[in-house]
N, C-alpha and C positions, 0 to 999 in steps of 0.2 A: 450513458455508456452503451455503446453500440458495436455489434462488431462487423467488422470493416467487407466480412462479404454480404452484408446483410444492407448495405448502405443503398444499393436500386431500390429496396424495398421501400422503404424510408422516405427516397426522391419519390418513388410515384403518391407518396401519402402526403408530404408536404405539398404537393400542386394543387391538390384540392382544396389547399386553406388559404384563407387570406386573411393574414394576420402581421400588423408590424410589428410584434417580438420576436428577436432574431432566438433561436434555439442553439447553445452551447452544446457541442458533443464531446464524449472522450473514445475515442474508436480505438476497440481490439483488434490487433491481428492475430492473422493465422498463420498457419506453416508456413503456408507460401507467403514469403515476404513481396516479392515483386506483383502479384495478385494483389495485397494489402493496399500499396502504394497506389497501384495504378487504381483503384475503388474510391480511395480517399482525393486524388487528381481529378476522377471524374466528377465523384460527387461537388468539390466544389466546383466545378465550370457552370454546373447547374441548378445550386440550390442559391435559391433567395434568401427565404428564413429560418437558414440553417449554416453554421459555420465549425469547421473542426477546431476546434482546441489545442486538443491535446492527443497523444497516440502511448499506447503502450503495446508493447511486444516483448518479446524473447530473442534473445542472441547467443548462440552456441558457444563463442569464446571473445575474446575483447576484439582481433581482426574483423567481425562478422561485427560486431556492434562498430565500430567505426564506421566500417561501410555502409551501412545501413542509417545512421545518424545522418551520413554525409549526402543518403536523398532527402532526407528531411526537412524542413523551413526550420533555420534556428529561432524562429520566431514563434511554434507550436512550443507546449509543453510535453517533453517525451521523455517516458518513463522503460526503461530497460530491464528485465526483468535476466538474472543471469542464472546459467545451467544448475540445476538441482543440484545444491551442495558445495557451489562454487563460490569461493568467498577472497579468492585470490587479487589482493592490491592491482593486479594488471585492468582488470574489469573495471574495478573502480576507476582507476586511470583514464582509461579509454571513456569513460561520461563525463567526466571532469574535463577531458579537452575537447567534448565536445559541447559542451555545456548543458547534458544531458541531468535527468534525476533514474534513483536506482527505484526497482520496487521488489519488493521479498514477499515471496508467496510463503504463507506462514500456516498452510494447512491444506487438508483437502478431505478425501471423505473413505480414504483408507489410512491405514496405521503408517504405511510407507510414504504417504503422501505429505504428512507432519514432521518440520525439519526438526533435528534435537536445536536443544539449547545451545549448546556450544557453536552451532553454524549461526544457527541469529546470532548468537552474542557478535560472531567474526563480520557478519554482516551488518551491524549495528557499527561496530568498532570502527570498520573499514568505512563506512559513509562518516562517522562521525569526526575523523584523523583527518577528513578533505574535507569537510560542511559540506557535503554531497546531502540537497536534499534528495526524502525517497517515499513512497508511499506502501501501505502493504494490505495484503490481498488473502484471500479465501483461508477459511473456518476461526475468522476471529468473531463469533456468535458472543464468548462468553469476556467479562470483565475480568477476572481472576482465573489464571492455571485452575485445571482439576480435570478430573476423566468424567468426559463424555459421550454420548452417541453420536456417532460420524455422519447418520441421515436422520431423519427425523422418519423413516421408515419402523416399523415393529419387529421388535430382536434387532437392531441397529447394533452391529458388533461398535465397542468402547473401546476409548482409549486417552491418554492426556493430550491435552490440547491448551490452545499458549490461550491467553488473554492478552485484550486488549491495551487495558490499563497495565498488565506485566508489560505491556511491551514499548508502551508511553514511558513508562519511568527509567525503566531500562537506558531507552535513545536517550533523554533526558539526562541522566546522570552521566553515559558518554560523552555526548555534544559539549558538557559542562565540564570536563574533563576529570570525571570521577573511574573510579578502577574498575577492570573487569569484574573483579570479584563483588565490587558493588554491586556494580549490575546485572550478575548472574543474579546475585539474593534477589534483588527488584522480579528478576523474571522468572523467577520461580518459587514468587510470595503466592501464597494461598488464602491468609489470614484476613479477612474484609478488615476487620478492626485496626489493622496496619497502618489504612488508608486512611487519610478524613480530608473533604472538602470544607474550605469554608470561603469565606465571603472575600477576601483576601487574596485566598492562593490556593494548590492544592502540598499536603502531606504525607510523607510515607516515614515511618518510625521518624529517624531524627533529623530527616532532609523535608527541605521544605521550599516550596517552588511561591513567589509570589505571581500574582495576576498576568501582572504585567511582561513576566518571561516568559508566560505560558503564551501569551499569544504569538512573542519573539518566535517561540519553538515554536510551535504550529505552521509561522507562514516560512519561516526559513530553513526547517529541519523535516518536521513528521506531517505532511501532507494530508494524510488523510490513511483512513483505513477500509478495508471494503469485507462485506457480509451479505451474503443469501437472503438474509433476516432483516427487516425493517426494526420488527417490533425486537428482538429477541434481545439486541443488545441494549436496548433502553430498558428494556425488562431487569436487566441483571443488575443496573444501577440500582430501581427503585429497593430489589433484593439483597443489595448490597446496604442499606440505609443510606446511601449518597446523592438520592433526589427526594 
């Protein structure tokens, strides 16, 4: 992942190597959207082994994401990420016809920055009423809800923060066409003992995902999740007893 004014950077690093493994990227943009595009147009005219992927960005209202899709190759994978708080069916709309995926920023490193529950839930709802895949983004450190430190700085003002596995079961029980109220519980379970992997599938109290759906979700619903952190969140599994 790279972002997208940073891409000349990138070209002049790539000319020194000679290597035939092409290099996947997923480029961020910036405010300026037309800045963005025209970065990612250059870079490929000029990079051998290196290819965009995928793009994610931000769109002020579903109009702006239309048009912005519509410079797009519908052949990238692009991830829309919409206005803090907005969880409004027209948004959704507008990636669905464009064959876009949504992404939910699920944190960040003030108290403000942290959507509540009830907006995920609507953003969970609302991709999962369309099979809108979506991927989601910054301060999912931790496996299970609970208050944390927003930096890893000293005196790090605290605060609740989603987990990632809250946020797996959650989509999961939606996509599957389980109730809100399900999967509010899922998304603001704290209980590790709640949880169990096994060899199988995985488990939450009396829901229980085999193997085999879990991969269905993964490649057709929940994409992936993104963290700061390498280690932290592999960390909270072995703490969790689930590796």
């Amino acid at each position: 992942m790279i972002p997208a004014a940073r891409l000349d950077e990138l070209a002049e690093l790539l000319a020194s190597l000679d290597s035939a493994d092409r290099l996947p990227l997923s480029v961020v943009f910036g405010s300026d959207i037309a800045s963005s595009l025209a970065a990612v147009a250059a870079f490929a005219r000029v990079r051998k082994y290196a290819s965009v992927e995928a793009v994610e960005l931000r769109a002020p209202d579903p109009p702006a994401a239309r048009a912005i899709l519509a410079e797009l190759a519908p052949a990238l994978l692009r991830y829309v990420e919409p206005p803090q708080g907005a969880v409004e069916g027209e948004f959704f709309d507008a990636l669905v016809d464009r064959g876009a995926c949504a992404k939910l920023r699920a944190g960040g490193t003030s108290p403000a920055a942290i959507p509540g529950a009830e907006t995920v839930l609507g953003f969970l709802a609302g991709a999962a009423a369309r099979k809108l895949p979506f991927k989601a983004t910054a301060g999912l450190h931790h496996a299970l809800r609970g208050n944390h430190p927003f930096t890893y700085a000293e005196a790090a003002p605290r605060g609740e923060m989603h987990g990632y596995l809250n946020l797996l079961l959650a989509a999961a029980l939606l996509w599957q066409g389980g109730s809100l109220d399900e999967a509010r519980c899922a998304l603001l379970e704290r209980d590790p003992r709640a949880i169990r992997f096994e060899a199988s599938g995985l488990c939450w109290r009396d829901r229980r995902w085999a193997a085999e759906q879990l991969v269905e979700f993964r490649s057709s619903c929940f994409h992936s999740f993104g963290s700061c952190s390498f280690r932290e969140p592999l960390d909270e599994l072995a703490a969790g007893g689930w590796r």
